[in-house]
C-alpha positions as CSV (number, residue, x, y, z in Angstrom):
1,X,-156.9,-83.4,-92.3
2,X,-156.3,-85.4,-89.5
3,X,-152.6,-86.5,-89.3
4,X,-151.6,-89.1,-86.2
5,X,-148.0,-88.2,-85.2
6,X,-145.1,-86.3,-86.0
7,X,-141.6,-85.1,-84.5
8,X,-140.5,-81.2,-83.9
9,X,-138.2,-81.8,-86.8
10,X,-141.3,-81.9,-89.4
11,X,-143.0,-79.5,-90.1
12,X,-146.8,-80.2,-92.0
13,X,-147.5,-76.7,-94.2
14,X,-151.2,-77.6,-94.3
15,X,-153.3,-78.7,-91.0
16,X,-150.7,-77.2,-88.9
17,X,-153.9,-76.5,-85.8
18,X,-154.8,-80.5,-85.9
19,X,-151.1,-81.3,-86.5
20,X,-150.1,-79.5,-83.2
21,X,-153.0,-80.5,-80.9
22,X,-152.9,-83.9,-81.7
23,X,-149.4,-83.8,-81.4
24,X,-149.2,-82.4,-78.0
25,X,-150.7,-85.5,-76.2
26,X,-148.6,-87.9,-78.6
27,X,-145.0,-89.3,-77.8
28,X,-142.0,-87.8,-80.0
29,X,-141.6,-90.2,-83.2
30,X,-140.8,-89.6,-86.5
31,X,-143.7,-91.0,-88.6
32,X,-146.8,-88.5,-89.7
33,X,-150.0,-90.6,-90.9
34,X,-152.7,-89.0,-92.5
35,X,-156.4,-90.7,-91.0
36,X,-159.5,-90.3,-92.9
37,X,-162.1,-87.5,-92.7
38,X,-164.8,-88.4,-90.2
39,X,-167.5,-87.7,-93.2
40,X,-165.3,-89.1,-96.0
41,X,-164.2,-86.0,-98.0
42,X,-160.7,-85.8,-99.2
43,X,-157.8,-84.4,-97.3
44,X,-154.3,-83.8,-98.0
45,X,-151.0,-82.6,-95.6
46,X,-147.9,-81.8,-96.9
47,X,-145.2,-82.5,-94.8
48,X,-141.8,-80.8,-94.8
49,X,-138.2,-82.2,-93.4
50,X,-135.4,-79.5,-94.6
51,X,-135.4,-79.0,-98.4
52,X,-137.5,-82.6,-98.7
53,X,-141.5,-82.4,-99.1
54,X,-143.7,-85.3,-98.8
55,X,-147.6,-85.1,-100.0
56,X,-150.0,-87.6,-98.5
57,X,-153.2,-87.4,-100.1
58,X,-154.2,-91.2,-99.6
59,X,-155.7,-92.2,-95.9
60,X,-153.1,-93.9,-93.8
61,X,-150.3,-92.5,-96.3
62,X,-147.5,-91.8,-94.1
63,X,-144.3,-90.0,-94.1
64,X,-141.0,-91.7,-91.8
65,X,-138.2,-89.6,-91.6
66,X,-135.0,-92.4,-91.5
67,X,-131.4,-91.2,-91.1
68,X,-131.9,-87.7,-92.4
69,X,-134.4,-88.9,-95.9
70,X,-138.1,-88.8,-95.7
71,X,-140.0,-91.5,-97.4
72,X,-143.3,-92.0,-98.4
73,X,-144.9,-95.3,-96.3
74,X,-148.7,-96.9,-96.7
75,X,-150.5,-98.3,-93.8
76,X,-153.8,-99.0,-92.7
77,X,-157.2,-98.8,-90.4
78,X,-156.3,-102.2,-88.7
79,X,-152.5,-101.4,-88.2
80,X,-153.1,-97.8,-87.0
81,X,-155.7,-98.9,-84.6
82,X,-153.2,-101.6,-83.0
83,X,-150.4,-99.2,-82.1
84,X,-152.4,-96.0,-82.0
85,X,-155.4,-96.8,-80.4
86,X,-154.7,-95.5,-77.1
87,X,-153.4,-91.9,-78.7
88,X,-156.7,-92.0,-81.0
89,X,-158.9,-92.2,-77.6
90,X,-157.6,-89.1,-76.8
91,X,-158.7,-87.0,-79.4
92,X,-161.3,-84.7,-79.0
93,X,-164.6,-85.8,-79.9
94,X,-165.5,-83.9,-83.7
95,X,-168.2,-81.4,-83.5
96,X,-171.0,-81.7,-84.6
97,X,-173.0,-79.5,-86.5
98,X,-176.2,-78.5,-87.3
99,X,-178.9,-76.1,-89.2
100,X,-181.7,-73.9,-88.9
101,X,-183.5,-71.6,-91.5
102,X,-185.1,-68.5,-90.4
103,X,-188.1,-66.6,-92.6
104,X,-187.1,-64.1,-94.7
105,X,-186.4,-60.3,-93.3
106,X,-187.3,-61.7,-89.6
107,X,-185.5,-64.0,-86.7
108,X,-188.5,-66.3,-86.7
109,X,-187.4,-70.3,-87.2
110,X,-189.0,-71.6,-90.6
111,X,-191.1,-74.8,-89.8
112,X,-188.7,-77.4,-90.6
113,X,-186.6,-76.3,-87.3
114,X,-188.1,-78.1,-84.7
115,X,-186.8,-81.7,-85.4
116,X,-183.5,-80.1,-85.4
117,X,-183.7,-78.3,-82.2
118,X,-185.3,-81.8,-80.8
119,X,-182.0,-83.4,-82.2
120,X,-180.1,-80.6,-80.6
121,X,-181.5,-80.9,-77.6
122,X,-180.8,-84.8,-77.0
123,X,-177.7,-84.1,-78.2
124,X,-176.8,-81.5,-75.5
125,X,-178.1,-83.9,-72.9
126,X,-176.0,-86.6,-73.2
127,X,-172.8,-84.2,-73.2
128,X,-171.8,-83.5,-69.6
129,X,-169.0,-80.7,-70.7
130,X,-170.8,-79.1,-74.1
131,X,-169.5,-76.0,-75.6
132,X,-172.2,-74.6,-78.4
133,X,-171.1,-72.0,-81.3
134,X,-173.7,-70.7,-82.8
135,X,-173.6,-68.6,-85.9
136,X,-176.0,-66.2,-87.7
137,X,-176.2,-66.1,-91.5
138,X,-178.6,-63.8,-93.6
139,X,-179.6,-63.5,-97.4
140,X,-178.2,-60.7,-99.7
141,X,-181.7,-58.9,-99.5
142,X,-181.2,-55.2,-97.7
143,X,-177.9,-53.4,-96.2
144,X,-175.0,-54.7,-95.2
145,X,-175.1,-53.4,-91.2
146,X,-179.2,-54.1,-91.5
147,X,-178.0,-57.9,-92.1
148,X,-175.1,-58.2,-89.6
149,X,-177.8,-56.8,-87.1
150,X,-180.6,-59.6,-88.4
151,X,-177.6,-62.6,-88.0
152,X,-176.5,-62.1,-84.2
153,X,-180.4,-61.7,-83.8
154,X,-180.8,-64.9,-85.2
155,X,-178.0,-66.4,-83.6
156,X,-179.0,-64.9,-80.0
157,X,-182.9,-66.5,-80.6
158,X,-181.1,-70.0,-81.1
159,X,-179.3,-69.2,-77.9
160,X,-181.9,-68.3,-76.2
161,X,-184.2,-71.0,-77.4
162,X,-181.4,-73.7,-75.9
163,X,-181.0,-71.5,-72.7
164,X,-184.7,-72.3,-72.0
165,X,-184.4,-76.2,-73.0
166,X,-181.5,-76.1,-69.7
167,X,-178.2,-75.2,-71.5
168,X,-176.4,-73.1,-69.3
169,X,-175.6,-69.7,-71.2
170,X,-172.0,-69.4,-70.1
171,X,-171.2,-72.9,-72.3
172,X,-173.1,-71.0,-75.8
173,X,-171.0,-68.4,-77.7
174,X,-172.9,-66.8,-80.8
175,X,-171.6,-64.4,-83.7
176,X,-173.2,-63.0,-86.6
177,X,-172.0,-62.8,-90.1
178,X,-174.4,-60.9,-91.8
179,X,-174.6,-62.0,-95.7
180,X,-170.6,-62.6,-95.8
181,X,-170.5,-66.1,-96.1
182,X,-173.5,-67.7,-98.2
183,X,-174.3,-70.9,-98.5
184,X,-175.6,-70.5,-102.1
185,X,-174.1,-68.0,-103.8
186,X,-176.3,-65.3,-105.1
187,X,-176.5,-61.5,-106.8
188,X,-177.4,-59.0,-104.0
189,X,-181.3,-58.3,-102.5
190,X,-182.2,-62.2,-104.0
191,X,-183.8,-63.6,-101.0
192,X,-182.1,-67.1,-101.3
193,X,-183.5,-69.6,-98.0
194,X,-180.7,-71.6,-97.4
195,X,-178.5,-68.3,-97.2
196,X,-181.5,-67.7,-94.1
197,X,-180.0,-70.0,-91.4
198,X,-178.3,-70.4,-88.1
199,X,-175.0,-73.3,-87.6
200,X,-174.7,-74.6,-84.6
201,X,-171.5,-76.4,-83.7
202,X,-172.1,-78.5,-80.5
203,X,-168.6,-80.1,-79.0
């Protein structure tokens, strides 16, 4: 969700993190317009003015708030990029994001890694100010603390593998999360691949 504007006396109950950074560098006004995802999936924002609640669940569905009465208003790409596109520059670039799969029970990179890491890599170089997250996921196959051990492994050999490339280490953060959050849901010790990975968001 991805809302352009908004005034302190509105209040969004959903995307309240892009709500209030974008809104930061904005000037005061009293319209909210909801802009597309960057990949096209659906996004909604509720937006709150007293007792009065406003869904927009449309791109470019806005909310005005006009002598005390919030009303729903429609615009569009064209119209939002004439009178916004200055405050649009000014958003942060989206992260990208990206993923590698590891063999099973090990922190060796399967074989279809390296044209990711290549991608990575070109990527990285034509950032000047990069920050990297990179996150360790395992399968459901052995204990809990064996798996949150194998993740930041896996995590840390990404790290390490982009250290050597020329990222400097100070601009990478890494984390492990063990076999908490699958990407394919599965009954425990069934060694699913695509659970095997490592995300890395580049910014």
């Amino acid at each position: 969700m991805n809302p352009l504007n908004h005034r302190p006396g509105l209040a969004a109950s959903a995307a309240l993190m892009l709500l209030a950074g974008l809104g930061g560098c904005a000037s005061v006004s009293d319209r909210v317009i909801l802009l597309p995802q960057p990949d096209g999936s659906p996004s909604a924002l509720e937006v709150v003015a007293g007792a009065q609640r406003l869904r927009l669940d449309r791109p470019y569905a806005g909310a005005e708030l006009k002598g005390g009465q919030l009303a729903a208003v429609q615009t569009d790409a064209a119209t939002v990029h004439k009178n916004y596109g200055a405050l649009l520059a000014l958003q942060p670039a989206a992260p990208r994001s990206f993923a590698v799969q590891f063999e099973s029970n090990a922190n060796q990179l399967g074989a279809s890694a390296e044209p990711v890491l290549a991608e990575m890599r070109r990527l990285l170089a034509s950032l000047p100010a990069a920050e990297v997250v990179i996150i360790g996921h395992t399968d459901r196959v052995g204990s809990v603390e064996a798996n949150d051990r194998l993740s930041l492994q896996r995590a840390e050999a990404v790290r390490e593998l982009l250290v050597a490339a020329g990222v400097d280490r100070a601009v990478i953060s890494v984390a492990g999360r063990g076999e908490r959050e699958p990407a394919v849901a599965t009954a425990d010790e069934v060694a699913e691949a695509r659970n095997r990975r490592v995300e890395i968001k580049i910014r």
